[in-house]
Every structure is written in C-alpha cells, then in structure tokens.
N, C-alpha and C positions, 0 to 999 in steps of 0.2 A: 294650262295656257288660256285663262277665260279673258284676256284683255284679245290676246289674237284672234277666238272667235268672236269676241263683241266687232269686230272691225270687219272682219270677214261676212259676217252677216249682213251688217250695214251695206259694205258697198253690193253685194250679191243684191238684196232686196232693193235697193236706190237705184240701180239700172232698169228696176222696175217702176217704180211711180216712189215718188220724192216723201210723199207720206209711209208708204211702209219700210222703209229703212229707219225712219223715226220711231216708228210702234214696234219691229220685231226688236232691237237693240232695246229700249227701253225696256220689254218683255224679259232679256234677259239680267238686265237691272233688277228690275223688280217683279218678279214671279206672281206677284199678288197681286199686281195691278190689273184691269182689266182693260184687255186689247179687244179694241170693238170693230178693227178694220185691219184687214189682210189680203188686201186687192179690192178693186171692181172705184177705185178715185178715193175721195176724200171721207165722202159724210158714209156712213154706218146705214142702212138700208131701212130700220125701221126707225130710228130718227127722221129721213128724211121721209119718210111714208108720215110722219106726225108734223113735220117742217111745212109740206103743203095743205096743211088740213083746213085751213082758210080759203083756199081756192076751192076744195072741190064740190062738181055736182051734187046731186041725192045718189046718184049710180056710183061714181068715184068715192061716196063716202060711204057705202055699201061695202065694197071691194074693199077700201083700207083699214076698216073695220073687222070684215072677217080674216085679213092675212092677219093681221097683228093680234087676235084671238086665236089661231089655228095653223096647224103643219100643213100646208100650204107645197111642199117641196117637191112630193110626187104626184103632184096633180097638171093637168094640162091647161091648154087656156080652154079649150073649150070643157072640159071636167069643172073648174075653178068658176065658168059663166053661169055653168048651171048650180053649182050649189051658192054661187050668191043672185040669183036672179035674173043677170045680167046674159051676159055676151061674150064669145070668146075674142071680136073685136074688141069688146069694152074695157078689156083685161089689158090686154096688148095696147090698148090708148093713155091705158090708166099707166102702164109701165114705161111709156114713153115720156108721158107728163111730169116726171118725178124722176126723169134723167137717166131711165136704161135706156138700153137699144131694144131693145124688148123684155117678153115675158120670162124668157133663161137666163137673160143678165139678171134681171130682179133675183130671180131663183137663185142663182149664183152666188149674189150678195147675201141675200136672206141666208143661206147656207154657211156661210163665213162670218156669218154676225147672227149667233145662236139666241134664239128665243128667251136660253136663260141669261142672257150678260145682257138682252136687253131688258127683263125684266127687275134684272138687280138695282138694290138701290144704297144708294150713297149713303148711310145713315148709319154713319163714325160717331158716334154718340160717347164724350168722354166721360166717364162715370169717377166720380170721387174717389172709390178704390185703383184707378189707373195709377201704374207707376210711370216715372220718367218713358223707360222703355217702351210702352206701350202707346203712351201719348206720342211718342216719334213715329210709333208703325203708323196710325191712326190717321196722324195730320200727312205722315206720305201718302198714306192710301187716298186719302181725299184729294190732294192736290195733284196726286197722280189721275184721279177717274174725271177728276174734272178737265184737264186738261187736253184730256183724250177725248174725252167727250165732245169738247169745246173743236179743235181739229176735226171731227169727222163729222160736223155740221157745216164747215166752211164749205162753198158755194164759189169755185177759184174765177169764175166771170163777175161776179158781184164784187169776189175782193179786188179785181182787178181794174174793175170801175171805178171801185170807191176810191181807189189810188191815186187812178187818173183825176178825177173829179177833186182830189184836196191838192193835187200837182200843181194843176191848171186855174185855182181858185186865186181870183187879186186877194182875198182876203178869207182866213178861214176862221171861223167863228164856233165856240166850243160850247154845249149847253150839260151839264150836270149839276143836281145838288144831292145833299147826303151822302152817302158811299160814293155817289158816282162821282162825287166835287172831289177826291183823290185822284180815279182814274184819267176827270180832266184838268189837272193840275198837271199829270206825270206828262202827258204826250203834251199839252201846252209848252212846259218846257223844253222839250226833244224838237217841237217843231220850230221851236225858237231860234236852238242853239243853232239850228243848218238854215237858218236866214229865212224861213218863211214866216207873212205876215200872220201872226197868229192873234184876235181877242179873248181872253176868257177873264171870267169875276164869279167868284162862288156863288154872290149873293141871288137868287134866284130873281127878285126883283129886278136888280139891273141887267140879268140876260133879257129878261122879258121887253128891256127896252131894244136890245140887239137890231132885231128885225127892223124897226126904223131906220137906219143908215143903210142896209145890206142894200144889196141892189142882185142881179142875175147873174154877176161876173161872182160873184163871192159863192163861198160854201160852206156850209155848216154841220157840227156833228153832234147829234145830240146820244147821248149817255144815260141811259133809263133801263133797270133792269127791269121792272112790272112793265114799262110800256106804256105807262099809264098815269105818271107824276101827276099831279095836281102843277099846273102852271105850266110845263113842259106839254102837256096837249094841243093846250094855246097856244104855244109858242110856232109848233108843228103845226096845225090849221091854221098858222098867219105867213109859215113860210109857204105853205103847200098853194096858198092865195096868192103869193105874190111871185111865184111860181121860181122861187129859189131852192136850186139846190141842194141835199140833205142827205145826210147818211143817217141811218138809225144802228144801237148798240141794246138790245132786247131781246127777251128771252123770245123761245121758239114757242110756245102759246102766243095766240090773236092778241091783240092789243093795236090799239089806235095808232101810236105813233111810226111803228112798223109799219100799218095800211097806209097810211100819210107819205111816207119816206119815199125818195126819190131810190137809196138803195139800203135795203134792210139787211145787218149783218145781224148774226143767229146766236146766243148762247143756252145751255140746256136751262132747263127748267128744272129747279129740287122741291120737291113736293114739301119739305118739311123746312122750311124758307126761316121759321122762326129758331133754328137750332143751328145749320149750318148755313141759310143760303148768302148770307152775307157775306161769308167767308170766298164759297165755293163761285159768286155772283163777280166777285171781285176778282178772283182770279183769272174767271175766264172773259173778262171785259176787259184783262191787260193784253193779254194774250190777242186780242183784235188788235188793239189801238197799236201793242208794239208793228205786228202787222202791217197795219197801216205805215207805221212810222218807217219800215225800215223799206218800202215799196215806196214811199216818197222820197227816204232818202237816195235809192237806188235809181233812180227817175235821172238824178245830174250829180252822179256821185262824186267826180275831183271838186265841184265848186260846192257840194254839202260839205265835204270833208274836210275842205278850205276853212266854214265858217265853224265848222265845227271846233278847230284847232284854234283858230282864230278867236272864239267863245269861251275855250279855258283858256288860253294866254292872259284875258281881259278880266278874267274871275281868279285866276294865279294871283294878280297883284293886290288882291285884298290879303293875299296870305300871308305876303313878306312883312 
C-alpha cells in the first residue's frame, strides 16, 4: 500500500509546517535524496548560520565558525561561550540573530540537519562509461538536492515581501543575461498572461537603460546567480540611488547586488560551478521566480484567472 502511506505522511507532517510534508513524501519518493529539514521552519540551520555570514560581528563570526566545525549538541550556552571566547549571552544573541528562539532551538535544528548531509556535496559528475539508467538516477539526485536545498534557504518574510513589492509595482521591470536571460524570460511571460505590467529585453544593454524611466512606484527583479554580473552591478547601484525598489535572485555567498537589494532572495551555492552549477543555478532560480509568480498570482486570484483564460483564448486563435 505505498501510494496510502505516501498520502498519509503528507497530510500527518502538513499539520505541521507546510515544508515538511513536502520533504518527508518526497523522502519516500526518493530514498536517496537528501532531506536537510524536518521541523524547526523552512531553511536547514547550518545553511542559514552561512546565509548570515555577511552580517556578522568578529564575536558572531567566532561562534558560526566553530558550530559549523564542531559537535556543538551537548554543550551549554555557557560551555559553548567558553570554548569560543565569547559569552554565554553572546551565544543566545547569536541564536536569535539567525532566527531561533534560542540556543535549544538552534540545537534542535542543528540535530535534525546532521553535520554529514550538510557537509555532502552535490557533485553528480557524469562520466562517459554512465548508462542511460544511471544518467537518470544522477540528474534526479541533482535536481532533487537542489531543490531541497533551494526550499530550506527560503526566508518566508522576505518571500512575502518580495510578493507584495511586484503586486503593488505600476511597473515591474526584469534584469537578467546569460542563463539568467531564460529564467527572466519564463516569469516575464507568467506575469504577462495574469495582466501585469511587465518590461524585460535580453539584451543587457538595453536593461541598463531601464532605470531611466523607472520611477519609485515601479519594481524591479534582477536575476544573477554570482551576484556579481558585470553591468547588473550598475544597474543595482543606480536603482539603490534612485531609491527604487528591488528584489535580488543570488546565491547565498556575499556579493554586491544582494547588499544593494531592497529584498535579497537566496539560492545555494555549488562549489564546482564549472561542472554542474549551471544546471543546478537554474533550477533553483525557477523555483523562486515560480514562487513569486504563484504569490502574485494568488494576491487577486478571479481577476488573474480571468486574464489568464483570457490569454490562451487570444494565443488559441493562432492555432486554428
């Protein structure tokens, strides 16, 4: 009877928090996937101890440092102050910073997102000798860890911002090139078809003129997995000046346009970028934008729905 417990799980764990009914079902999907969150919200605990590592002090970088090198679990806050120098306040500030209630929720989380699944790495490497079969497990395991990954970074105030902030935009204005020039191609169209005013142009040149028309009422989403585009920086220090509006879509390493953004959303980071992160970058930048998309659509749902119907009626008559 495994389709009854896949259903039975689900709703059992969804009465708990709306993420772990997604990861333990999935879990029993796919066995080899890696589930990096089983309570305690969204993001994965030592993801998010790396998500703030731009913010923190020399003391907070002290403290994030030795949890993420060391068994941390049966220590106290004040045990924990004394072997990194600090404080058993410092501990308990540092655990609130980065979204516990304290120092046992940390622990808590840390406990349920083991050491070794954060240490594992993504690195599906297809080798010439792979058969079909194998190329299939490979690219789910990737698209599976990425995804997961990608969910237990999410940040559900930030996404909730960013919602509102492209709802309430007279105009929303899309900035990617290269890979990213697909992912804002896809939600350009989605925001199209449910009636919002959307501009995007591949060309990176002509985004870079964007900013001159915008004004404060508009909002814009720029798309950059380094963070760091060449010409997308500018563009970000010319809205951050003219104090418009902005969502950022980058990985969870430091990077300018992030610091720039009015509201930064997060994807992981893969060390070995020239092998898979293209892949892996892409998938989880859809996985926001759809986000976004369906948090906008859901804002004025009968009159998205409306245009949305309305949208293929109008694309139906190229068919006939």
């Amino acid at each position: 009877k495994p389709q009854v417990y896949l259903v039975t799980q689900y709703k059992m764990a969804s009465t708990q928090s709306p993420f772990q009914g997604i990861f333990l079902y999935t879990k029993q999907l796919f066995p080899y996937a890696i589930i990096g969150l089983i309570g305690g919200g969204p993001m994965n605990a030592y993801l998010r101890i790396e998500e703030y590592n731009d913010s923190y002090t020399t003391t907070e970088k002290l403290i994030a440092d030795y949890i993420l090198q060391n068994d941390i679990l049966q220590d106290s806050a004040q045990v924990l102050g004394e072997k990194t120098n600090t404080s058993a306040a410092a501990i308990i500030r540092f655990s609130k910073k980065i979204g516990f209630k304290g120092f046992s929720d940390l622990k808590m989380n840390l406990a349920q997102s083991t050491k070794e699944e954060k240490q594992q790495e993504v690195d599906l490497i297809f080798e010439p000798e792979d058969n079909i079969s194998t190329l299939v497990e490979k690219g789910c395991r990737l698209n599976m860890n990425t995804v997961l990954k990608t969910y237990q970074l999410i940040n559900i105030d930030t996404l909730e911002a960013s919602i509102d902030l492209l709802n309430n935009a007279s105009t929303i204005y899309l900035f990617g090139v290269g890979g990213s020039s697909v992912i804002g191609l896809d939600i350009y169209q989605k925001l199209m078809r449910i009636g919002k005013k959307v501009i995007y142009n591949a060309d990176l040149h002509v985004q870079m003129t964007f900013a001159q028309s915008m004004d404060q009422n508009d909002a814009a989403l720029i798309i950059s997995y380094s963070g760091s585009t060449t010409g997308l920086v500018d563009v970000a220090r010319g809205l951050h000046e003219k104090q418009i509006p902005f969502i950022s879509i980058t990985q969870i390493n430091s990077n300018p346009i992030s610091k720039l953004s009015t509201y930064s959303l997060k994807v992981p980071s893969e060390e070995k970028a020239l092998r898979i992160g293209a892949v892996s970058s892409r998938i989880s930048s859809f996985v926001i934008t759809d986000l976004l998309y369906y948090g906008v659509f859901k804002k004025n749902f009968e009159e998205h729905k409306k245009n949305l119907i309305d949208s293929k009626d109008n694309v139906s008559i190229l068919k006939k």
